[in-house]
C-alpha positions in Angstrom: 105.8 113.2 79.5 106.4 111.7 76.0 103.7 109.3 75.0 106.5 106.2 74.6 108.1 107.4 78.4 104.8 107.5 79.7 103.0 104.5 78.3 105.9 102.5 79.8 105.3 104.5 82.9 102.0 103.1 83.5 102.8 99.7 82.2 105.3 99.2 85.2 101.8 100.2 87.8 100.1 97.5 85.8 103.1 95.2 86.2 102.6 96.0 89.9 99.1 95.2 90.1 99.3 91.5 89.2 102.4 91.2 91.3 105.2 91.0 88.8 108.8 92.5 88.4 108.8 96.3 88.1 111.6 97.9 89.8 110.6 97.3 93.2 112.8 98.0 96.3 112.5 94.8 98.7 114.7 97.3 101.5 112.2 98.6 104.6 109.3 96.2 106.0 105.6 97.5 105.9 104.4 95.1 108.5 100.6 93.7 108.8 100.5 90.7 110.9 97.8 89.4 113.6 100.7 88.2 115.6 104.3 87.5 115.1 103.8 83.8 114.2 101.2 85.2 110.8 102.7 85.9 107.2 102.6 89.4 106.5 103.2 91.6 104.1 106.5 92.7 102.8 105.8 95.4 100.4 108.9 97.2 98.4 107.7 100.4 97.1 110.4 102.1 94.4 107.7 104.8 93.4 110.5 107.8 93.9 113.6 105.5 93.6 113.0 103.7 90.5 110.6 105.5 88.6 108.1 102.4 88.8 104.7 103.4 89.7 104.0 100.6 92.5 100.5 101.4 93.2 97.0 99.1 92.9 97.6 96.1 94.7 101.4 95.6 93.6 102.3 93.5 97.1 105.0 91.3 97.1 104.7 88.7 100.0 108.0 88.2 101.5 109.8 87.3 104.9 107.6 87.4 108.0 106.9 90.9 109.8 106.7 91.8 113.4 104.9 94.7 115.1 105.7 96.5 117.9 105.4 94.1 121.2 102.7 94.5 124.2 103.0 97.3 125.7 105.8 98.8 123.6 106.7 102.4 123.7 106.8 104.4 120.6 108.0 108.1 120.4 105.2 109.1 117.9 102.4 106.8 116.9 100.5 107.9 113.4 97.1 106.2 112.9 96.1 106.5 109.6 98.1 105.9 106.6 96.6 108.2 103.9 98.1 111.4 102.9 98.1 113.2 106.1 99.9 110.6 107.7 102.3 109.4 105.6 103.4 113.1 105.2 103.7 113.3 108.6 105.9 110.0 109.3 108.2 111.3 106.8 108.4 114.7 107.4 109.4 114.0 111.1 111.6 111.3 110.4 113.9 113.8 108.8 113.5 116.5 111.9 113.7 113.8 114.2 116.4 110.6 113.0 116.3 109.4 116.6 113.1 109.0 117.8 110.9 106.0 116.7 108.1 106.5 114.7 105.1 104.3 113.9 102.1 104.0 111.4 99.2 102.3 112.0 96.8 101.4 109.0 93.8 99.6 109.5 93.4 98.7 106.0 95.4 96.1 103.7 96.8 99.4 101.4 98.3 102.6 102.0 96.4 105.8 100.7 93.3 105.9 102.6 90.7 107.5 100.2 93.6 107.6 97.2 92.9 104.5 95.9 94.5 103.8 92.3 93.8 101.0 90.1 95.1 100.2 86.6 92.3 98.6 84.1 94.0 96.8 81.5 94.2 97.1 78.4 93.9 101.0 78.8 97.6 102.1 80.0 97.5 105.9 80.2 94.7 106.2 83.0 94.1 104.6 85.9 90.9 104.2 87.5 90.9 106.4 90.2 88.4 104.6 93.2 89.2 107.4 95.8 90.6 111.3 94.5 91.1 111.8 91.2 92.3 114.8 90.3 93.2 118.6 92.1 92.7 121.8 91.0 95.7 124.4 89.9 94.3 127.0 92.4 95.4 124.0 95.1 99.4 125.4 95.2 100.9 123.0 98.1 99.4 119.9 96.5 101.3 121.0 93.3 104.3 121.7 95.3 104.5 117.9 96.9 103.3 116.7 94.0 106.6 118.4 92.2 108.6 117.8 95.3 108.2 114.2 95.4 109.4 114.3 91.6 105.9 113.0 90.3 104.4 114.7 87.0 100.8 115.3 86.1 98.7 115.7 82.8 95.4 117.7 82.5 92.3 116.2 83.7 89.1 118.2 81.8 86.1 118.9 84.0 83.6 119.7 81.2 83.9 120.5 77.0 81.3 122.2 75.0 79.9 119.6 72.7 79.4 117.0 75.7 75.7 116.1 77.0 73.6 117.2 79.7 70.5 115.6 80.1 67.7 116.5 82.4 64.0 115.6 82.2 63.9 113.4 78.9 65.6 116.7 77.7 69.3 115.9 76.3 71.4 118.9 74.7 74.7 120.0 74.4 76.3 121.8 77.1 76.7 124.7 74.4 73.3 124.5 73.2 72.0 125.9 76.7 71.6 128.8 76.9 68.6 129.3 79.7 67.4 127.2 82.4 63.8 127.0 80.8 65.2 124.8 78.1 64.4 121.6 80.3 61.1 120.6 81.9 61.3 121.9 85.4 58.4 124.2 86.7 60.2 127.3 88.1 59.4 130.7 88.2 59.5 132.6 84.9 62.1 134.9 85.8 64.3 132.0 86.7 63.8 129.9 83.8 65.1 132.9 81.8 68.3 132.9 83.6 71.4 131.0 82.1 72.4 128.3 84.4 75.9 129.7 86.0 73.3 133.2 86.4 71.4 131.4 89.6 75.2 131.0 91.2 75.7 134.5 91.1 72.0 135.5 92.1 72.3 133.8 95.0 75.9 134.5 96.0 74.3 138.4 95.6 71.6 137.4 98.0 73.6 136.3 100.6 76.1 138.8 100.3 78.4 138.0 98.1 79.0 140.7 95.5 82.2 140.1 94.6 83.5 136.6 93.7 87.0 137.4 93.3 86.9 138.0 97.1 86.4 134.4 97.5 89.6 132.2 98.7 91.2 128.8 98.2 89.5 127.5 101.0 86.4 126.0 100.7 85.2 126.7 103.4 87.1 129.9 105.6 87.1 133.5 106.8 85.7 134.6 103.6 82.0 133.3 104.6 81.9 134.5 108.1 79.9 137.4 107.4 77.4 136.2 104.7 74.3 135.6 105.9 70.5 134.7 104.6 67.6 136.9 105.6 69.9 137.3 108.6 71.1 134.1 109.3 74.4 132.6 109.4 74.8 130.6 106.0 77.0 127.7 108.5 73.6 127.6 110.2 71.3 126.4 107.9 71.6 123.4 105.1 72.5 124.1 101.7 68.7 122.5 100.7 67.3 125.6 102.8 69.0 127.5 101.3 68.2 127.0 97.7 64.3 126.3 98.0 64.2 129.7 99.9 66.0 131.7 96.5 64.8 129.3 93.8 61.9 127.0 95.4 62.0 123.1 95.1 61.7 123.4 91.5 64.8 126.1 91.1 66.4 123.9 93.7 66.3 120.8 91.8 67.8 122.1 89.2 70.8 123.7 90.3 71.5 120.6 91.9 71.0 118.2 88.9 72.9 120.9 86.9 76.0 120.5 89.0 75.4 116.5 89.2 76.3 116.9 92.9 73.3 116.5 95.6 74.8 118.0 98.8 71.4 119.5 100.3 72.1 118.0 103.9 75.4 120.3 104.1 75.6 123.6 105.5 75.1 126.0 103.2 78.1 127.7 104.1 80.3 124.6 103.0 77.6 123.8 100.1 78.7 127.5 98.5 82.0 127.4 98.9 82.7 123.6 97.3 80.2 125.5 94.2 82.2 128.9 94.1 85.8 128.1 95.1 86.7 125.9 92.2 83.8 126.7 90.3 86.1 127.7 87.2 89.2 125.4 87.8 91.4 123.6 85.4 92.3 120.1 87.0 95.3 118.0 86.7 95.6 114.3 87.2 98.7 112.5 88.5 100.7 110.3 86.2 100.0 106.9 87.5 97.3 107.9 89.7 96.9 110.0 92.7 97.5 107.4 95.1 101.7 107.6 94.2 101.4 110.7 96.4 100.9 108.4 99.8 102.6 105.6 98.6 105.9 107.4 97.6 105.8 109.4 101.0 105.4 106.3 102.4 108.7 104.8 101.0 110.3 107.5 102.1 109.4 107.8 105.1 110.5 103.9 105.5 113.6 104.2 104.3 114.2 106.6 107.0 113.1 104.2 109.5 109.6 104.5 109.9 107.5 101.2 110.5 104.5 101.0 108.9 101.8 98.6 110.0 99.1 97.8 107.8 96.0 95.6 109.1 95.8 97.6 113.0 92.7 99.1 113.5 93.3 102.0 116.7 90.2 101.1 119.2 90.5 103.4 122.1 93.0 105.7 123.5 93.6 105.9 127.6 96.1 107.7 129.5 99.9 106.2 129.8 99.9 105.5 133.9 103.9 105.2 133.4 104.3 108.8 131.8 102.8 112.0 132.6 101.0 113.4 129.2 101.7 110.2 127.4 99.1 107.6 126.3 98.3 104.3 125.5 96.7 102.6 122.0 94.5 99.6 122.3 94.6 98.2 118.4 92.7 95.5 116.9 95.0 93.2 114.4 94.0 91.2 111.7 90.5 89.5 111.3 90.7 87.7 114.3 91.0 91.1 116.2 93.7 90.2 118.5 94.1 93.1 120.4 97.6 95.1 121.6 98.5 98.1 123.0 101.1 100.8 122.6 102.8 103.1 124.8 103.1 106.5 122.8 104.7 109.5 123.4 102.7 111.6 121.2 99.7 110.5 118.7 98.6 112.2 115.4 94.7 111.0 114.1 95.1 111.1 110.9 92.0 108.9 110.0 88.5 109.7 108.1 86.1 110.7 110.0 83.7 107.6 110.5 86.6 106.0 111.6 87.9 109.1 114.3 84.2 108.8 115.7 84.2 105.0 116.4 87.7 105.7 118.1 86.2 108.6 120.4 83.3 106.7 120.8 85.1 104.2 123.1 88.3 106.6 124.1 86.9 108.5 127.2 89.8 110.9 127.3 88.6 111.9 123.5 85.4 112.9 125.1 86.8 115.2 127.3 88.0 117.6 124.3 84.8 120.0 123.6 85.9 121.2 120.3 86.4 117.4 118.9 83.2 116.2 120.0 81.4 119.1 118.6 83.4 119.1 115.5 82.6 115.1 115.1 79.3 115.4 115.8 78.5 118.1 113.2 79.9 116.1 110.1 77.6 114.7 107.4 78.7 111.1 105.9 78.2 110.8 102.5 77.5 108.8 99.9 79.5 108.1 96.8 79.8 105.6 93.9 82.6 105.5 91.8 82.3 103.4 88.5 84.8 102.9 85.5 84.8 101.1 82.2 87.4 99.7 80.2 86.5 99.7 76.3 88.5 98.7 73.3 87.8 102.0 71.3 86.3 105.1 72.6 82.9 104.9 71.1 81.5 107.9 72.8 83.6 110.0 70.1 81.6 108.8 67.7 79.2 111.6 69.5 81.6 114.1 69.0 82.1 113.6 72.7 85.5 115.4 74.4 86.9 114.2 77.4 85.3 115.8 79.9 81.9 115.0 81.8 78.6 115.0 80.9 75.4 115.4 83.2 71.9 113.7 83.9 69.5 113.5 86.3 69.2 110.0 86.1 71.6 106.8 88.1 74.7 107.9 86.2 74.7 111.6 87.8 78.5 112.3 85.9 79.7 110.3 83.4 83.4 111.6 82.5 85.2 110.3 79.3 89.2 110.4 79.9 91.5 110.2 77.4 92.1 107.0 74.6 95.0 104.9 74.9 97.4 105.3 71.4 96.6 101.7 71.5 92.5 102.8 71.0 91.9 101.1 74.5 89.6 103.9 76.4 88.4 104.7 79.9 85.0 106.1 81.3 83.8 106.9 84.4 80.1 105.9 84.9 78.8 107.1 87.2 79.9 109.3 89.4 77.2 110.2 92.2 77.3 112.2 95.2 75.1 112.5 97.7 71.4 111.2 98.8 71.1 109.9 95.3 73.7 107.3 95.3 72.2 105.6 98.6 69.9 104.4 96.0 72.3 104.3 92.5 72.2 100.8 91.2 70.4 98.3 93.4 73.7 95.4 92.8 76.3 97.5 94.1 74.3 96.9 97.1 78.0 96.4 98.8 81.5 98.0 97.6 83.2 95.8 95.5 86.3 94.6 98.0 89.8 96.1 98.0 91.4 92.7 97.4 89.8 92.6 94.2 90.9 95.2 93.0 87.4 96.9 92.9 86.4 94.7 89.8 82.5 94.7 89.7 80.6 91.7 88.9 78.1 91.2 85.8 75.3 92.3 87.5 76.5 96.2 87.9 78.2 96.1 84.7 74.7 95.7 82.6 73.1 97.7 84.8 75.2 100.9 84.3 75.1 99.9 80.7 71.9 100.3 80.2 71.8 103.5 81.9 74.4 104.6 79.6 72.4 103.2 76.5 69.8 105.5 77.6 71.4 109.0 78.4 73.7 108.4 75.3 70.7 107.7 73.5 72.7 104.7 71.9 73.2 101.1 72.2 76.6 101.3 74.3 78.7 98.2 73.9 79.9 96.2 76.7 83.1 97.1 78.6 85.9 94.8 78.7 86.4 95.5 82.3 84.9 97.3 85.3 86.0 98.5 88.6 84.6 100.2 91.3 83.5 101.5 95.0 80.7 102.4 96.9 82.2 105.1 99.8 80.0 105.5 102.6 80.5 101.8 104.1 81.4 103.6 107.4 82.1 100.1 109.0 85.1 100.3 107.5 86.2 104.0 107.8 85.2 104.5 104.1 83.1 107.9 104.4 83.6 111.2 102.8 82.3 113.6 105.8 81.4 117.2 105.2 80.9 120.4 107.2 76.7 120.3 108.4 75.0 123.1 109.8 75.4 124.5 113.1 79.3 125.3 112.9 81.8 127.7 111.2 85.0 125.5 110.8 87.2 128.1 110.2 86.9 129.1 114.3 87.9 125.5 115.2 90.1 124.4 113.0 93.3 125.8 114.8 92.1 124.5 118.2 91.1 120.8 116.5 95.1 120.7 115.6 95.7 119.9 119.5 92.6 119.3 121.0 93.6 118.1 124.6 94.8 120.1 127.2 98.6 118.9 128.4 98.7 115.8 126.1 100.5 115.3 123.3 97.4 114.5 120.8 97.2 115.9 117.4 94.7 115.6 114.8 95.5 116.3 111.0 94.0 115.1 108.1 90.8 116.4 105.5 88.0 115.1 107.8 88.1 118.2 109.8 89.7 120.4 107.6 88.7 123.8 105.5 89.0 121.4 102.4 87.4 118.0 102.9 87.5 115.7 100.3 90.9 117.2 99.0 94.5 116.6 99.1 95.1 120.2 100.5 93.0 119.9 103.3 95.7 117.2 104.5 98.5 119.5 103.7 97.2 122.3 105.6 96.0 120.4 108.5 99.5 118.1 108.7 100.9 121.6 108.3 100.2 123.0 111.4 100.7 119.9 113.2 104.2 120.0 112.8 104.3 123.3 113.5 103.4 122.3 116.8 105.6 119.0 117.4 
């Protein structure tokens, strides 16, 4: 996109945030309300119509919404208004015109864990809160992404001259050529080895001679046979896994070199997030990635699909009225003024903190052995987010590329994206995954809220300053601005689960697509997919559930 076309591009998802004029459609009604005598929100979404991004919290309050009455039937009920489900409401309101079709959102925004916010002044990148990027090797996300007439720019993962720091030890990235060049007491023989030679050592040792046999799948047929001093990789955790090649000192490392602690996965899952896009280039969206939800969601209203934003599924019972049909119990609005819905067929398309809670207390959920072992052998984890806004990019003064760099300390990945014309410039810092964010930065002891927009307070920003003063080995100004969330709040659905030991997704994921016998229940979405935590684990998942409606 030209720099002019696209600068103005963002400037109308700005425009949106704050809630003034940028092209949008006032046509379909997104409804939230606690009951039909409540305000609720009328949002107009042009995304795909009139080129405006419409993302962040660009609501436009408008004319009074209704939702379905008690005890209304609905042809097909959708809970869960992220990716997977707003591709499903518009992909079957185009095979089926005629039949009604509902989603149901517990949150105040569409896009589930794409969650885009613009940081002015900066106006070519948006600080991405949920997903931020997908890798070329991820086909049918590109093929939406171009189908739904959105455009993308490249989104580096790492550069050469940027830092990793380990131990006290900072150098950069091209300066390292061995493992023994930082302070960690591991074998000699390891310490010798360059740091991408301990992923192929122990891909040998399990079996794995030959990466180019491994798929697009994270996690698939490709590691059914591998297999550690003969035992199932899907049966023991990635920590296991690594002490036993490298010991706790090896292990330590490899983890702090890919600034991802994931020891509590299987070490099944824990390989193939490592190998799978282990040398991808990654592309951003224009606008940020949450225009992918949103804009299927327009669509999918102006073919006729309500959208209800603000009910929060309960339980799920059997329909007395219809054989194979069931009933929703939701929870509206903060006062939690409950309703139910006759359904003719329901997709879950939820995370998976907040599938659990609804199978929890849904009896007929229970009954399906594959969901409950499934649910039960995902790992919540821990993430925190952080960007700041800066008037100039100061971390080229460096000789810093956009990119990440690494450290073993609170920031985990710090990733520089690309300067404004204007000089304005975005960072994200930190990025942490895993055990260690439980305890990154004590005043983001809660997630900053969605209404604010994710804007952290004083308290965080100096904080992550500081730790930035101190890997940069500079005195880092102040940001202008700060946003930012803390995923693993699974009170409020906002987990990122991932495959533990003890299973082998790839023999459950067909059967998980319709997990009840004689009831038209579907499940889609990248909670229980072969790629969780990815836009293509919805698209495969929502894929084979309309195969089967």
């Amino acid at each position: 996109m030209p720099g002019l076309e696209r600068r103005s591009f963002i400037a109308a998802a700005v425009a949106a945030s704050v809630g003034i004029g940028s092209g949008l459609v006032a046509g379909r009604q997104w409804g939230r309300s606690a009951s039909d005598d409540v305000e609720g929100i009328d949002i107009g979404l042009a995304a795909a119509t009139a080129g405006a991004a419409g993302i962040g919290t660009g609501l436009l309050v408008g004319r009074r919404t209704r939702g379905p009455a008690e005890g209304q039937s609905i042809d097909i009920v959708i809970i869960g208004a992220g990716v997977a489900g707003t591709l499903a409401a518009h992909r079957l309101a185009a095979r089926y015109p005629t039949k009604s079709i509902a989603v149901f959102e517990s949150r105040s925004r569409i896009g589930g864990r794409l969650w885009s916010v613009p940081v002015p002044p900066v106006e070519n990148e948006m600080a991405e809160l949920g997903g931020m990027r997908t890798p070329f090797q991820h086909r049918a996300t590109l093929d939406l992404i171009e189908e739904l007439g959105l455009t993308t720019h490249p989104a580096p993962a790492s550069a050469p001259s940027n830092f990793v720091r380990l131990r006290g030890t900072r150098l950069r990235r091209r300066d390292v050529t061995h493992a023994g060049q930082f302070p960690y007491q591991m074998r000699a023989d390891l310490a010798a080895l360059p740091p991408d030679a301990f992923f192929t050592r122990l891909a040998a040792s399990v079996g794995l001679h030959d990466l180019s046999t491994v798929g697009g799948d994270e996690t698939g047929d490709w590691l059914d046979g591998l297999r550690h001093h003969g035992t199932k990789l899907s049966f023991i955790t990635a920590g296991e896994l690594l002490e036993a090649e490298f010991g706790a000192e090896g292990a330590a490392f490899v983890q702090d070199w890919i600034g991802y602690e994931l020891a509590d996965l299987s070490a099944s899952k824990w390989l193939g997030t490592v190998l799978a896009v282990s040398d991808a280039d990654y592309m951003g969206l224009d606008g940020g990635m949450q225009r992918i939800p949103l804009t299927l969601a327009d669509r999918a209203s102006a073919a006729g699909v309500a959208i209800h934003l603000g009910w929060q599924a309960i339980s799920i019972t059997d329909d007395p009225t219809s054989a194979g049909g069931l009933t929703v119990h939701f929870g509206i609005g903060p006062e939690s003024e409950t309703r139910t819905v006759r359904a003719g067929s329901v997709i879950l398309a939820q995370s998976g903190s907040s599938m659990r809670r609804l199978w929890f207390n849904s009896p007929i959920l229970q009954q399906s052995a594959v969901l409950s072992r499934a649910l039960s052998h995902l790992i919540e984890n821990e993430s925190i987010k952080i960007y700041l806004a800066y008037d100039r990019p100061w971390w080229r003064d460096l000789g810093l590329e956009p990119g990440r760099s690494v450290s073993d300390g609170p920031l985990r990945q710090t990733i520089y994206l690309q300067e404004d014309p204007s000089g304005a410039s975005l960072i994200m810092a930190s990025y942490s995954f895993g055990r260690h964010a439980f305890h990154t930065f004590p005043s983001l002891e809660s997630s900053p809220t969605e209404q604010a927009g994710g804007r952290l307070d004083a308290a965080v920003i100096r904080e992550v300053t500081d730790a930035l003063s101190e890997m940069h080995g500079i005195a880092v100004p102040l940001p202008i601005d700060g946003r930012g969330v803390r995923w693993g709040d699974t009170s409020i659905g906002s987990d990122i689960p991932l495959w533990g030991p003890g299973v082998e997704p790839w023999k459950m994921t067909r059967e998980l697509i319709a997990p009840l016998d004689r009831r038209r229940l579907f499940v889609c979405g990248d909670a229980l997919s072969l790629n969780q935590g990815w836009v293509l684990g919805a698209l495969q998942t929502t894929a084979h559930v309309l195969d089967l409606m």
